[in-house]
C-alpha positions in Angstrom: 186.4 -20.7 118.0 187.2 -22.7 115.2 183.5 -24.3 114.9 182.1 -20.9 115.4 183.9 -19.2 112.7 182.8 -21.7 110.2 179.0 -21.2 111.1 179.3 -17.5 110.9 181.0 -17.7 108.0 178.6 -19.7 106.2 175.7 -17.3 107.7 177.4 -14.1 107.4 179.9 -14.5 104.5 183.6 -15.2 104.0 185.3 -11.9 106.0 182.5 -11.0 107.7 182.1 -14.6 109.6 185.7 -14.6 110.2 185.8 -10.7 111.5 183.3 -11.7 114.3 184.6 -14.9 115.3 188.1 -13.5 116.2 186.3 -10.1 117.8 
C-alpha cells in the first residue's frame, strides 16, 4: 500500500493519491 500511494500520488496529486490508496 505504501508503494502504491506514492505512485498515485505522483500521478494523481498530493490528497488525491493518498485518498485512493487508503479507499
Amino acid at each position: 500500500m505504501l508503494g502504491r500511494s506514492k505512485k498515485h500520488e505522483k500521478r494523481n496529486g498530493e490528497e488525491r493519491g493518498e485518498e485512493v490508496s487508503w479507499v
